[in-house]
N, CA, C and O atoms as a GROMACS GRO file, in nm:
protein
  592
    1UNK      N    1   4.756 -12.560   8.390
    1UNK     CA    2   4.856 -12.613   8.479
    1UNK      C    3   4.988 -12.628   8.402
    1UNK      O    4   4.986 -12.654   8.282
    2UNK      N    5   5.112 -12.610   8.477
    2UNK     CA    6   5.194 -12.607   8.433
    2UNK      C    7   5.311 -12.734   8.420
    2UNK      O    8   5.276 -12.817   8.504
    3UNK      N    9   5.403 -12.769   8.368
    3UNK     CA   10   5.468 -12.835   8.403
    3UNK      C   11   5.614 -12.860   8.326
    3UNK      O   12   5.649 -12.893   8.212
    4UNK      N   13   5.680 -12.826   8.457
    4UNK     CA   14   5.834 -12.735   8.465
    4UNK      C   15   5.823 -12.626   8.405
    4UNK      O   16   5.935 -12.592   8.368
    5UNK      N   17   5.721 -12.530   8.367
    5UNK     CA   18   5.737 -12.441   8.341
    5UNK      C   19   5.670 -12.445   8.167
    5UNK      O   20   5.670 -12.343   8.098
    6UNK      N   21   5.627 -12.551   8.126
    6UNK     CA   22   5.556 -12.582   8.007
    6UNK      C   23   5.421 -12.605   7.998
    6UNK      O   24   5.380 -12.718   8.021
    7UNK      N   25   5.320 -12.486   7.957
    7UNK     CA   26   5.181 -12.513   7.954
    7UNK      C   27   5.142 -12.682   7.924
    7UNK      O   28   5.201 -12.724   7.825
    8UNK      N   29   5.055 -12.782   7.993
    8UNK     CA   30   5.024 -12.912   8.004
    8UNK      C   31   4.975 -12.950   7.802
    8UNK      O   32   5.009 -13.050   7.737
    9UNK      N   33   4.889 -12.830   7.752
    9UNK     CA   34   4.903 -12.871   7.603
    9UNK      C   35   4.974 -12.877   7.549
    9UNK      O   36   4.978 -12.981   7.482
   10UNK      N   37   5.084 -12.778   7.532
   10UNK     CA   38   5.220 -12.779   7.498
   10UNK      C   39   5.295 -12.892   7.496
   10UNK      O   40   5.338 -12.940   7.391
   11UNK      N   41   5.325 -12.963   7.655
   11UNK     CA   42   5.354 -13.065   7.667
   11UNK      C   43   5.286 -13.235   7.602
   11UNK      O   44   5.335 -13.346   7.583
   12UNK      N   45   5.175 -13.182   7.590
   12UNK     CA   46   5.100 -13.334   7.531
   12UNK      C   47   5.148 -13.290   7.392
   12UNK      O   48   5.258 -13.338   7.364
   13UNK      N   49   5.103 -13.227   7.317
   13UNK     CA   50   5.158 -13.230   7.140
   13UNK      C   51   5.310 -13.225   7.195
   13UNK      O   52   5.351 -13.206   7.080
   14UNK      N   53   5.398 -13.225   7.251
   14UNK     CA   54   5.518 -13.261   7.212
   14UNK      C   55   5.570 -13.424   7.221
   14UNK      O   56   5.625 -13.503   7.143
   15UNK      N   57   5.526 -13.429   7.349
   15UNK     CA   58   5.489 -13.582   7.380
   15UNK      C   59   5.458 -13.666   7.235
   15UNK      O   60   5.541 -13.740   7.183
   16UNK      N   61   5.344 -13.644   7.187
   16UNK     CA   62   5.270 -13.694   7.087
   16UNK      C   63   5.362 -13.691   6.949
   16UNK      O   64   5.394 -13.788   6.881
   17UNK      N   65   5.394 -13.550   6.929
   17UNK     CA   66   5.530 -13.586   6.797
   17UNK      C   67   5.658 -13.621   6.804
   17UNK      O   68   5.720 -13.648   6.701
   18UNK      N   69   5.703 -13.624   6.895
   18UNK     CA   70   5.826 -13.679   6.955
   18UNK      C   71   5.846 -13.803   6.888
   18UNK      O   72   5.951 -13.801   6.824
   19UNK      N   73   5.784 -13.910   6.880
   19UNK     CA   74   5.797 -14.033   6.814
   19UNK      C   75   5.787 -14.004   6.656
   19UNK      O   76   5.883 -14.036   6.586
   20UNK      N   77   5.690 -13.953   6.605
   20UNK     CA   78   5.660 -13.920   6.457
   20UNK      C   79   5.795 -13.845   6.398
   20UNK      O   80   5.826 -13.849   6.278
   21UNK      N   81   5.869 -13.779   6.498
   21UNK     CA   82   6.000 -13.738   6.458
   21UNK      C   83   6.134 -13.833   6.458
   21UNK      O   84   6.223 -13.854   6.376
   22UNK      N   85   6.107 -13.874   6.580
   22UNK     CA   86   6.233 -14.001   6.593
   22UNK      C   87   6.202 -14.078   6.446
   22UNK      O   88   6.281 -14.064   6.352
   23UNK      N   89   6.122 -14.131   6.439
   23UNK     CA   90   6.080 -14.230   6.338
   23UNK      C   91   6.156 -14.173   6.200
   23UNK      O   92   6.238 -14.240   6.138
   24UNK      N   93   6.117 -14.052   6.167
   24UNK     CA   94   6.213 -14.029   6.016
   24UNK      C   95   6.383 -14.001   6.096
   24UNK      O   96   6.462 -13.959   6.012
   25UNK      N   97   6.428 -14.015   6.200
   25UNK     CA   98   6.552 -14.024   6.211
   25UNK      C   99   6.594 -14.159   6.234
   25UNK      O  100   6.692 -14.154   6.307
   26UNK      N  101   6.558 -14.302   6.200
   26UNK     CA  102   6.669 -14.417   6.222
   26UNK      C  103   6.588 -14.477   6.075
   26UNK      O  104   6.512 -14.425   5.993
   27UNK      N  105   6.632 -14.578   6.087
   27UNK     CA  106   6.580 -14.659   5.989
   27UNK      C  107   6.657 -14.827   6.059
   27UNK      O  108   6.751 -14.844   6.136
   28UNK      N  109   6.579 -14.914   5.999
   28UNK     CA  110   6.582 -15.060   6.035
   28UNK      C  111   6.719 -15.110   5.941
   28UNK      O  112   6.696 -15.086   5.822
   29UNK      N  113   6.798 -15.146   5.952
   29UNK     CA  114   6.970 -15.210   5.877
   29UNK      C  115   6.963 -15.341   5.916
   29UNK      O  116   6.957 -15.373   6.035
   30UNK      N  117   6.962 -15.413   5.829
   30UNK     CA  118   7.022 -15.581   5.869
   30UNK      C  119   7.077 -15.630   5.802
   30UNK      O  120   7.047 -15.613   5.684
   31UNK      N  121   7.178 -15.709   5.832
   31UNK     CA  122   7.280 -15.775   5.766
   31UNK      C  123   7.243 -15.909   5.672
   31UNK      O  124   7.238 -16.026   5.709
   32UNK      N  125   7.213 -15.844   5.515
   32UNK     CA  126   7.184 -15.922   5.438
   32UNK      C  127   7.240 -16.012   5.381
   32UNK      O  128   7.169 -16.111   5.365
   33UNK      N  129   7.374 -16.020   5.331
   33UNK     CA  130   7.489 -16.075   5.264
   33UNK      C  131   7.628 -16.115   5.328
   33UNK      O  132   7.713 -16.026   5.320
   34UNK      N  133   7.669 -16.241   5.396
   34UNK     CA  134   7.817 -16.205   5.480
   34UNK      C  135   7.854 -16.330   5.454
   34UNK      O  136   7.772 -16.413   5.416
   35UNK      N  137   8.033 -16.368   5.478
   35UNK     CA  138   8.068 -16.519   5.420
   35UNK      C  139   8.178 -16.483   5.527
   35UNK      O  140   8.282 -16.541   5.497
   36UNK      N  141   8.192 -16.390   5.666
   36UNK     CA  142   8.266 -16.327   5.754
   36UNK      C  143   8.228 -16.482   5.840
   36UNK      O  144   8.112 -16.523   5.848
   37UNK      N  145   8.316 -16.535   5.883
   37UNK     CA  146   8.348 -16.676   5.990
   37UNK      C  147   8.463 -16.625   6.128
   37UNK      O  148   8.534 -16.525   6.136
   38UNK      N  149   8.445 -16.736   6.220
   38UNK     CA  150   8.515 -16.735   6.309
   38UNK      C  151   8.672 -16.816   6.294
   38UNK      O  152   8.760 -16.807   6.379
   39UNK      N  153   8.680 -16.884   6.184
   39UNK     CA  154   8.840 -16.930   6.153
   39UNK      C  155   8.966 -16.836   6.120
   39UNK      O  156   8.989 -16.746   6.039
   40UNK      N  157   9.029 -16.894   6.210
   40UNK     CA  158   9.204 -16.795   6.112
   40UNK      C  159   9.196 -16.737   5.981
   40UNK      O  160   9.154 -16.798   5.882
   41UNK      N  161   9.232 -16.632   5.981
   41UNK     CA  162   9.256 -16.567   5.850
   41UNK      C  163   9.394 -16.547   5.765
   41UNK      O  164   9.499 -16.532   5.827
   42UNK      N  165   9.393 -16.547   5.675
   42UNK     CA  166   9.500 -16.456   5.589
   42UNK      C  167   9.464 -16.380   5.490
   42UNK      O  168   9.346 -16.356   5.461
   43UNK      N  169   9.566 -16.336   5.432
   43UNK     CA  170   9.538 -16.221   5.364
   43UNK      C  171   9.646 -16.259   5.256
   43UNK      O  172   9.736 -16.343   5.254
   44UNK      N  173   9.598 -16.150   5.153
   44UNK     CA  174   9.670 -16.140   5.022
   44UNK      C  175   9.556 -16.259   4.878
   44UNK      O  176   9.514 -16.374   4.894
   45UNK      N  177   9.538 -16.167   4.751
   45UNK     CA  178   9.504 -16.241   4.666
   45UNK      C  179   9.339 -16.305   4.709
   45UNK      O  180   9.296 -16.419   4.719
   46UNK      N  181   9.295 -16.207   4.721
   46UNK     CA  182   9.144 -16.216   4.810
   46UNK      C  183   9.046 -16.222   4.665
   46UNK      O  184   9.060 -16.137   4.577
   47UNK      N  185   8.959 -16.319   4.655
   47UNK     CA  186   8.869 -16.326   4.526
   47UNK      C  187   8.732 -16.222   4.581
   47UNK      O  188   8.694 -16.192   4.694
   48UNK      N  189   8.694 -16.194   4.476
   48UNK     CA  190   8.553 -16.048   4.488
   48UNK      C  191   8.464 -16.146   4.569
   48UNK      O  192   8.470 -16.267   4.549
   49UNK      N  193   8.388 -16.096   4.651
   49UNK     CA  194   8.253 -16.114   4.700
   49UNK      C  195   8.142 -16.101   4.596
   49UNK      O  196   8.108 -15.996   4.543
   50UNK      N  197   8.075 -16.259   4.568
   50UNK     CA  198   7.939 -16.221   4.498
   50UNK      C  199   7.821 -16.258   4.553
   50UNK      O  200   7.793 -16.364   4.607
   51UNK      N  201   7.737 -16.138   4.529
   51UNK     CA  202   7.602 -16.210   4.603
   51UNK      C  203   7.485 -16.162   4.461
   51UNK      O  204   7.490 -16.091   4.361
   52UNK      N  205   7.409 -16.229   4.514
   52UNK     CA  206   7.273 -16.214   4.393
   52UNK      C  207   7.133 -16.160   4.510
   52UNK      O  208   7.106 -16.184   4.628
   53UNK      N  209   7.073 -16.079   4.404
   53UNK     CA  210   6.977 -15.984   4.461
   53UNK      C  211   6.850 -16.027   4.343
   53UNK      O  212   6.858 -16.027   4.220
   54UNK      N  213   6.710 -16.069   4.448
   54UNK     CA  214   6.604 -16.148   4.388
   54UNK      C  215   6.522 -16.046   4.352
   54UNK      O  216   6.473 -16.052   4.239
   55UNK      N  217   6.485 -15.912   4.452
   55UNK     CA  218   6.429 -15.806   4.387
   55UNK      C  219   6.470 -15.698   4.506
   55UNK      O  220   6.521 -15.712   4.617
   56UNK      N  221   6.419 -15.574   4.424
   56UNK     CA  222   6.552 -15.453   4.473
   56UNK      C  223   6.550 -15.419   4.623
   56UNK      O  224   6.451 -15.416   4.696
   57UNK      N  225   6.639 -15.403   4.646
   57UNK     CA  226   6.711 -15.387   4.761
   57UNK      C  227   6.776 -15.253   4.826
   57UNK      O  228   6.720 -15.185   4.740
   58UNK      N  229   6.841 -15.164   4.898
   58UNK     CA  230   6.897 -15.060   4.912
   58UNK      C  231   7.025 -15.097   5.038
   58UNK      O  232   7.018 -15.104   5.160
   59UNK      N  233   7.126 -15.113   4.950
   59UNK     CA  234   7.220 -15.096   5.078
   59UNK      C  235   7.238 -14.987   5.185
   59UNK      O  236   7.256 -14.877   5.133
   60UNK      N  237   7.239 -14.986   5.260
   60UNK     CA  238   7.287 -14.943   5.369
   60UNK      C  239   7.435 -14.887   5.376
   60UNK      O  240   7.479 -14.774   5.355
   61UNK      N  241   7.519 -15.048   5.424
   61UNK     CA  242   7.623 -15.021   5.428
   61UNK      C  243   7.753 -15.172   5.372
   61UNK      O  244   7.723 -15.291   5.376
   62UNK      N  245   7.858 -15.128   5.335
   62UNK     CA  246   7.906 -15.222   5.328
   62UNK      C  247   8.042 -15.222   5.370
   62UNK      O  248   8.119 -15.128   5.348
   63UNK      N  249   8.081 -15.351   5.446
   63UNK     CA  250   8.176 -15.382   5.539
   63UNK      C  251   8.323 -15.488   5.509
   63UNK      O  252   8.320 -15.585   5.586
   64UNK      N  253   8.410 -15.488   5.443
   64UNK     CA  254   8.488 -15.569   5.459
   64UNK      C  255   8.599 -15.558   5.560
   64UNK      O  256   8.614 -15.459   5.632
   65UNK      N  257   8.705 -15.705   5.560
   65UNK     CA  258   8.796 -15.739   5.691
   65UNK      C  259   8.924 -15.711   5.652
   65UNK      O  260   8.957 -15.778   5.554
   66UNK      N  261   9.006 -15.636   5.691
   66UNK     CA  262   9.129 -15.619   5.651
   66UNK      C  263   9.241 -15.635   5.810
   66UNK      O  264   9.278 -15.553   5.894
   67UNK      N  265   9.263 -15.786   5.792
   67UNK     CA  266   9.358 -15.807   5.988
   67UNK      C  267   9.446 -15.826   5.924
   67UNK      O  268   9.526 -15.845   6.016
   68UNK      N  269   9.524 -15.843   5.806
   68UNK     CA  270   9.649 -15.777   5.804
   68UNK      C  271   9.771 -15.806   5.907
   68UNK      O  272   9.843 -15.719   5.957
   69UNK      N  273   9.782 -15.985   5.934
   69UNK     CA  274   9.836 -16.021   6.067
   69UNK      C  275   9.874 -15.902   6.153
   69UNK      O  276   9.984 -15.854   6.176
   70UNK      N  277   9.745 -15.866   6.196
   70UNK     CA  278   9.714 -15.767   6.291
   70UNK      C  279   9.770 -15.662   6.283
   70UNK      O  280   9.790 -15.603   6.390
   71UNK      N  281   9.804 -15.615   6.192
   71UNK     CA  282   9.836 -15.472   6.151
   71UNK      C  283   9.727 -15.347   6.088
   71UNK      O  284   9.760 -15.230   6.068
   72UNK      N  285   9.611 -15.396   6.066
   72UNK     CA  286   9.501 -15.339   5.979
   72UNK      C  287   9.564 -15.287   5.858
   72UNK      O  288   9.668 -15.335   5.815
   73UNK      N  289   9.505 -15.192   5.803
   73UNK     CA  290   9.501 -15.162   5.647
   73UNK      C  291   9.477 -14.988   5.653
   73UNK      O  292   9.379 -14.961   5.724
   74UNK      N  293   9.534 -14.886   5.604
   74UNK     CA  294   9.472 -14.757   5.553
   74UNK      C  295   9.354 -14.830   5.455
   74UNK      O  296   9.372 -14.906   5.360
   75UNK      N  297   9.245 -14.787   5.504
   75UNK     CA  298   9.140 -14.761   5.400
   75UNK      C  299   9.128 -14.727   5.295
   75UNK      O  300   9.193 -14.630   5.256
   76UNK      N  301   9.059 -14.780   5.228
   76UNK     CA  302   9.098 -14.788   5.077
   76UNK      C  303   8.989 -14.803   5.018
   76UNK      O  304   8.897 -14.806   5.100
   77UNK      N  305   8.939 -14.820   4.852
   77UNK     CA  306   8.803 -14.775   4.799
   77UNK      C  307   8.741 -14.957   4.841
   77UNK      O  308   8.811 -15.058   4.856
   78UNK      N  309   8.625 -14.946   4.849
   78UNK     CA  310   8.522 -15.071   4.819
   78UNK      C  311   8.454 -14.998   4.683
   78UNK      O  312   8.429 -14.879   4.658
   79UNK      N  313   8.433 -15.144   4.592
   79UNK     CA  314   8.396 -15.105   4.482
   79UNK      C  315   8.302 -15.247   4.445
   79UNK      O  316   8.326 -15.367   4.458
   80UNK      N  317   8.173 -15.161   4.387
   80UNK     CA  318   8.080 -15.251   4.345
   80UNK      C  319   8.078 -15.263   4.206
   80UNK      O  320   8.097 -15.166   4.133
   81UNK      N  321   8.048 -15.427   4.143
   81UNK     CA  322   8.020 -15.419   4.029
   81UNK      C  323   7.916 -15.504   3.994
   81UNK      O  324   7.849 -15.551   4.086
   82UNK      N  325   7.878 -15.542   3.837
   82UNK     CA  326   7.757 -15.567   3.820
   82UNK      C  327   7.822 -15.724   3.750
   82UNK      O  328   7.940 -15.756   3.739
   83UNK      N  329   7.707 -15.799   3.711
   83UNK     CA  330   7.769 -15.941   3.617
   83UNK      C  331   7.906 -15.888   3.505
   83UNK      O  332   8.028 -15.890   3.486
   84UNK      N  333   7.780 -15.846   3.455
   84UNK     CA  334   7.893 -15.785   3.240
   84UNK      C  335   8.060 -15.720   3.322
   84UNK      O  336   8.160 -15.715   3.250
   85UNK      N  337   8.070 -15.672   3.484
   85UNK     CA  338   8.158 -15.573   3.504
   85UNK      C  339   8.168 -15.449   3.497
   85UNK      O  340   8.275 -15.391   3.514
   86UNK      N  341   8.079 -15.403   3.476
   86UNK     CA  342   8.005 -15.232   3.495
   86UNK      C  343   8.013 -15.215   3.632
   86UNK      O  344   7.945 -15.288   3.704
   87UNK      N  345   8.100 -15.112   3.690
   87UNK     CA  346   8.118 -15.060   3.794
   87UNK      C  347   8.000 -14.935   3.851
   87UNK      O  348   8.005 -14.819   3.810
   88UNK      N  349   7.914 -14.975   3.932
   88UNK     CA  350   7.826 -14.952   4.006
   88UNK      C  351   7.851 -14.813   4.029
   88UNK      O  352   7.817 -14.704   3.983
   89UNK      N  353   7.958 -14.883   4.160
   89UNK     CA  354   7.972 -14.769   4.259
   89UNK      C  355   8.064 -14.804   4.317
   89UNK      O  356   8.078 -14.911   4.376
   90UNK      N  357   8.185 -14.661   4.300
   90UNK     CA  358   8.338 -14.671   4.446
   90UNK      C  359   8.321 -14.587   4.543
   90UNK      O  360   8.272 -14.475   4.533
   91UNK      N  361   8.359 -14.634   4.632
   91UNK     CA  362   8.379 -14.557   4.746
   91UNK      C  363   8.492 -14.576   4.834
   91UNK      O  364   8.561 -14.678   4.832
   92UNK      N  365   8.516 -14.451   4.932
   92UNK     CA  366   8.649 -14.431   4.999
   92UNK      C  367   8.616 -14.484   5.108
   92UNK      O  368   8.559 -14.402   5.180
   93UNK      N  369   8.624 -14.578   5.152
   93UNK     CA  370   8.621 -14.675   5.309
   93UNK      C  371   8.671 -14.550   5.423
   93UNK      O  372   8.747 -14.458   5.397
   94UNK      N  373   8.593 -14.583   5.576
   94UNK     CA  374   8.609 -14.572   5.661
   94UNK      C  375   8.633 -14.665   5.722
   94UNK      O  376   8.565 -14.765   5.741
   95UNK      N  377   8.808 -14.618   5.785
   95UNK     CA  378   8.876 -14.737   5.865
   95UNK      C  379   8.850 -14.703   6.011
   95UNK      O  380   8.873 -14.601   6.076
   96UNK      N  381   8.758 -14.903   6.064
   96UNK     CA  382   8.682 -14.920   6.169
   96UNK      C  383   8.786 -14.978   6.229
   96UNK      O  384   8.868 -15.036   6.158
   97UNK      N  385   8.807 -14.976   6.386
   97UNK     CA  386   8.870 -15.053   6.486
   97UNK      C  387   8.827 -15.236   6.447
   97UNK      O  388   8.709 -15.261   6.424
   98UNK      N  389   8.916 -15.332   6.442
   98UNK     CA  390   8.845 -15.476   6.461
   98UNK      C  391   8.847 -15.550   6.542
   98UNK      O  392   8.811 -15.523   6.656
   99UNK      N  393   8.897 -15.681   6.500
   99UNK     CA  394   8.905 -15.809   6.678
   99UNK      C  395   9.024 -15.744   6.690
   99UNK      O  396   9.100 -15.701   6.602
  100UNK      N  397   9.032 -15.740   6.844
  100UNK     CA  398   9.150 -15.688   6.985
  100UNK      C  399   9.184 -15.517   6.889
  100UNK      O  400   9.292 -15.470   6.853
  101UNK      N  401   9.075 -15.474   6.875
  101UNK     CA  402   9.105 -15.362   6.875
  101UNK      C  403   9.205 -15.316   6.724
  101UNK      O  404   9.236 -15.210   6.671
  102UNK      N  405   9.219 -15.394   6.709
  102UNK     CA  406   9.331 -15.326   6.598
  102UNK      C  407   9.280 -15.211   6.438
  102UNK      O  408   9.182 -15.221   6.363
  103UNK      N  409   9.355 -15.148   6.438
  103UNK     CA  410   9.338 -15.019   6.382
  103UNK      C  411   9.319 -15.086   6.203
  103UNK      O  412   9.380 -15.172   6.140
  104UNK      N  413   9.225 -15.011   6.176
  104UNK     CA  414   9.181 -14.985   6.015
  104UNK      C  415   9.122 -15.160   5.966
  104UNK      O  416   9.105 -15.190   5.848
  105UNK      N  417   9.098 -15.256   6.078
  105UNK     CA  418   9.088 -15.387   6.012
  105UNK      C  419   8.939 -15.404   5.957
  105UNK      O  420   8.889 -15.488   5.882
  106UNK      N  421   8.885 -15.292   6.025
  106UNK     CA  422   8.712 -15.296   5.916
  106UNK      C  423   8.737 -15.199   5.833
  106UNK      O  424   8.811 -15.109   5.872
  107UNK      N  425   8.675 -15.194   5.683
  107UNK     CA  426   8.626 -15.104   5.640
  107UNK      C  427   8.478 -15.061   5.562
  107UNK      O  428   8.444 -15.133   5.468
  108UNK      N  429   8.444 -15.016   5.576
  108UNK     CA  430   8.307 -14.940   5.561
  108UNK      C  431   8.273 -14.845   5.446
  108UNK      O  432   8.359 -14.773   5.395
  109UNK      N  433   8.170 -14.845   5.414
  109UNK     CA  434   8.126 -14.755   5.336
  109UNK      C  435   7.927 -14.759   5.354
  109UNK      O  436   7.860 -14.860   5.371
  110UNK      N  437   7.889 -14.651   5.345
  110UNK     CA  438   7.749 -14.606   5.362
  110UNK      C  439   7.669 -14.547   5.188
  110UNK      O  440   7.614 -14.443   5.151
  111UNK      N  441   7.701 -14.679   5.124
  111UNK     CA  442   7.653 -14.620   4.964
  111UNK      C  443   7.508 -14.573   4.955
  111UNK      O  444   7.479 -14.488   4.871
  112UNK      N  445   7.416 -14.623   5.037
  112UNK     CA  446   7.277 -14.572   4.996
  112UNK      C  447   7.193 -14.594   4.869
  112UNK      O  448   7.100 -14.525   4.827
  113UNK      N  449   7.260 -14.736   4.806
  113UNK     CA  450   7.255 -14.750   4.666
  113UNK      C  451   7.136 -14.836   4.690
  113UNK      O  452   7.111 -14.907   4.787
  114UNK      N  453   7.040 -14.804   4.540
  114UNK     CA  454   6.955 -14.936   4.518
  114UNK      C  455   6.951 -15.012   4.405
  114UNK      O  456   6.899 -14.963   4.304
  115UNK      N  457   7.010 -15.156   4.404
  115UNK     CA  458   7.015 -15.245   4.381
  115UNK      C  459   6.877 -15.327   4.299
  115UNK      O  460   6.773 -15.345   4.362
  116UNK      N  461   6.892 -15.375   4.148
  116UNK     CA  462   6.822 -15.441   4.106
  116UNK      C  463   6.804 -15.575   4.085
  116UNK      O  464   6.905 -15.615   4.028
  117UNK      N  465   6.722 -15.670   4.103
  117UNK     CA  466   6.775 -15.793   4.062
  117UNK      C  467   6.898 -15.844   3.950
  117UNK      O  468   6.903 -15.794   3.838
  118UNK      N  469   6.978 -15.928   3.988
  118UNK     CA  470   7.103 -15.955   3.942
  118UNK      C  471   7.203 -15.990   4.022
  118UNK      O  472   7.184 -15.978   4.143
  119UNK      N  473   7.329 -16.040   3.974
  119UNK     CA  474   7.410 -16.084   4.068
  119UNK      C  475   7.564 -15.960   4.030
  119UNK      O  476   7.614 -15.940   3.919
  120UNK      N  477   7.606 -15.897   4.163
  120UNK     CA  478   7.691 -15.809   4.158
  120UNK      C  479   7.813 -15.911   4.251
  120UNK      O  480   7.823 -16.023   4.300
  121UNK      N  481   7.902 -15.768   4.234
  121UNK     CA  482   8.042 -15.817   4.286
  121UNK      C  483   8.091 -15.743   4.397
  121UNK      O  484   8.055 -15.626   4.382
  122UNK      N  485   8.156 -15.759   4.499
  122UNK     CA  486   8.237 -15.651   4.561
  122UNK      C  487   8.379 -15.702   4.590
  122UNK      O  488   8.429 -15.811   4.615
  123UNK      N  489   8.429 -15.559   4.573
  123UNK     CA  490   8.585 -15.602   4.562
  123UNK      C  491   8.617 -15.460   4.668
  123UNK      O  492   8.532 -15.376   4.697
  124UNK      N  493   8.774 -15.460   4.719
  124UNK     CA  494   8.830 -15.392   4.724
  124UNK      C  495   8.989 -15.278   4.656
  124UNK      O  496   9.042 -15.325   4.555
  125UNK      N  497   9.038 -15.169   4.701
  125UNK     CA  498   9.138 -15.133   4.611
  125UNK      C  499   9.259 -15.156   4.695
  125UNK      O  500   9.351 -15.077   4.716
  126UNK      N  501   9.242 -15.289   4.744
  126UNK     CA  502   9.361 -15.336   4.828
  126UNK      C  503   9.350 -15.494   4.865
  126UNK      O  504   9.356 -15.544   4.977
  127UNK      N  505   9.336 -15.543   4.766
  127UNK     CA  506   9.315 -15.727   4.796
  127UNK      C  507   9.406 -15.765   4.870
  127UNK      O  508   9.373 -15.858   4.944
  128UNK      N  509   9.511 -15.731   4.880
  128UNK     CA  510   9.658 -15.740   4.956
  128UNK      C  511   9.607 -15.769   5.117
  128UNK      O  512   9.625 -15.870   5.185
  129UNK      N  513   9.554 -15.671   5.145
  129UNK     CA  514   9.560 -15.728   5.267
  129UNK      C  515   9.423 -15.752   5.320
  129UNK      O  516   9.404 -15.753   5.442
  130UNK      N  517   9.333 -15.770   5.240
  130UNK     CA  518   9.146 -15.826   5.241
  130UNK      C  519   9.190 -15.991   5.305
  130UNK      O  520   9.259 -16.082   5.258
  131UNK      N  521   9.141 -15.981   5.388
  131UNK     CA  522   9.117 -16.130   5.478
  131UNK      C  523   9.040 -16.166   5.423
  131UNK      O  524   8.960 -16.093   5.364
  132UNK      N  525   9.037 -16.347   5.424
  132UNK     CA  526   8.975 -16.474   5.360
  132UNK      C  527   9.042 -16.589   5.450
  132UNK      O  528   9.123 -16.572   5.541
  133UNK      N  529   8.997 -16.687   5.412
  133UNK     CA  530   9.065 -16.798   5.475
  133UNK      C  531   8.982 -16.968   5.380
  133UNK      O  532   8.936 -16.983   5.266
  134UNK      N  533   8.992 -17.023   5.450
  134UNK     CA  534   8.982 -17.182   5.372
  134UNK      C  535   8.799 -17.155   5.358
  134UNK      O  536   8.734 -17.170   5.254
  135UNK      N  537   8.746 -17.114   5.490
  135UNK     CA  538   8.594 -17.159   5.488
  135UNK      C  539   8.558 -17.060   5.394
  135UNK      O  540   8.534 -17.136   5.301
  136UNK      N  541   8.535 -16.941   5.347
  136UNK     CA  542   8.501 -16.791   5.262
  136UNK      C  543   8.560 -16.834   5.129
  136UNK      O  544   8.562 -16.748   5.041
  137UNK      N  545   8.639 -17.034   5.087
  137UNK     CA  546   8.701 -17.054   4.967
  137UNK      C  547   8.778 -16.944   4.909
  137UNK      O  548   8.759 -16.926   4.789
  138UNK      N  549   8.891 -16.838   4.991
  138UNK     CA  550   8.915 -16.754   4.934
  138UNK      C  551   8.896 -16.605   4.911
  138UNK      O  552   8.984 -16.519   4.908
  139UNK      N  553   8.750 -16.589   4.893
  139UNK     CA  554   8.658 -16.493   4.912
  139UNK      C  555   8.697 -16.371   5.055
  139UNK      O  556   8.695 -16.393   5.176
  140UNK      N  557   8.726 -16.263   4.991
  140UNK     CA  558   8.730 -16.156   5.119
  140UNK      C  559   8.618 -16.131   5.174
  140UNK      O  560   8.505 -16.120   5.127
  141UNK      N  561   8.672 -16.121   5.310
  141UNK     CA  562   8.532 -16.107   5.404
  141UNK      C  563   8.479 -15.976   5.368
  141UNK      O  564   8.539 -15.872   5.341
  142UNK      N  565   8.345 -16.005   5.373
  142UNK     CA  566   8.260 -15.915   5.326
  142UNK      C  567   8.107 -15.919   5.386
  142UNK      O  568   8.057 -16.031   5.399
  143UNK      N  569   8.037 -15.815   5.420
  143UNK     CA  570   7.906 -15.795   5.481
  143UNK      C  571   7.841 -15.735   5.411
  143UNK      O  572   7.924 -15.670   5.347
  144UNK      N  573   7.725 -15.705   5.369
  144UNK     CA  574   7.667 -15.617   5.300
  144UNK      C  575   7.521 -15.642   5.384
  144UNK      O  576   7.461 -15.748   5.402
  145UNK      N  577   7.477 -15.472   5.438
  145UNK     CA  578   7.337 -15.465   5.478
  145UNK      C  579   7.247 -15.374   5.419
  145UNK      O  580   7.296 -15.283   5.352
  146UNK      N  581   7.126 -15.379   5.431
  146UNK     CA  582   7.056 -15.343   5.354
  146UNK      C  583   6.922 -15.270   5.452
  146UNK      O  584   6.903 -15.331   5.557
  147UNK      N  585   6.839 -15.163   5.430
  147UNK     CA  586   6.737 -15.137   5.479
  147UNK      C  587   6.643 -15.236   5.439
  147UNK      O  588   6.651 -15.306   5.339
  148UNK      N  589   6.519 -15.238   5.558
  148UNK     CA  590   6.430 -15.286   5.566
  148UNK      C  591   6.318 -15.208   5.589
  148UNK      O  592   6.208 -15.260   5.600
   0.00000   0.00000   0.00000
């Protein structure tokens, strides 16, 4: 028997791997690391983001805020470092739309890195206009997610 024109076995093994395929295309991301709040921001003179990692980890992706009294930011590198200051890993940000839309105020990067216990840093190559405010003590907003 047919169906639409696809022998019914045909159709069951596709049925059947269809999922076994999806499955190696997504993966699980959650937002491990963030000091990102709902208070007023400013910008300029933004201190590094530190977070500490208990055992290893793989980022995903990482996200800082650049509103730039609502002007956003050209994208610019995010850069990881380690305690001693050993630079990890830079990367060239992708500038994301943010609140009310405004141009380049996220930026992004998809490092794929894995992470050992220790406490690292993230900074950007534009503190200038990296949003912080009173509650983040300073600290540019920053997200960091990680597979699960």
């Amino acid at each position: 028997m047919n169906f639409i024109g696809v022998p019914l076995m045909k159709y069951k093994v596709f049925v059947f791997l269809l999922p076994l395929l999806l499955a190696g295309c997504s993966s699980n991301v959650k937002k491990a690391y963030s000091n990102e709040n709902n208070s007023p921001v400013t910008q300029g003179a933004a201190m590094p983001f530190q977070f500490e990692v208990y055992s290893e980890i793989e980022i995903a992706k990482i996200r800082t805020y650049h509103w730039n009294d609502g002007k956003g930011a050209p994208a610019g590198e995010i850069i990881l470092t380690d305690r001693p200051g050993k630079v990890i890993g830079k990367w060239q940000a992708e500038g994301k739309p943010g609140r009310n839309n405004v141009a380049s105020a996220l930026w992004e990067v998809e490092p794929d890195i894995k992470l050992k216990p220790g406490i690292y840093f993230i900074s950007t190559g534009n503190d200038k206009s990296w949003s912080h405010n009173p509650e983040s003590q300073g600290i540019g907003f920053t997200s960091v997610y990680i597979k699960e």
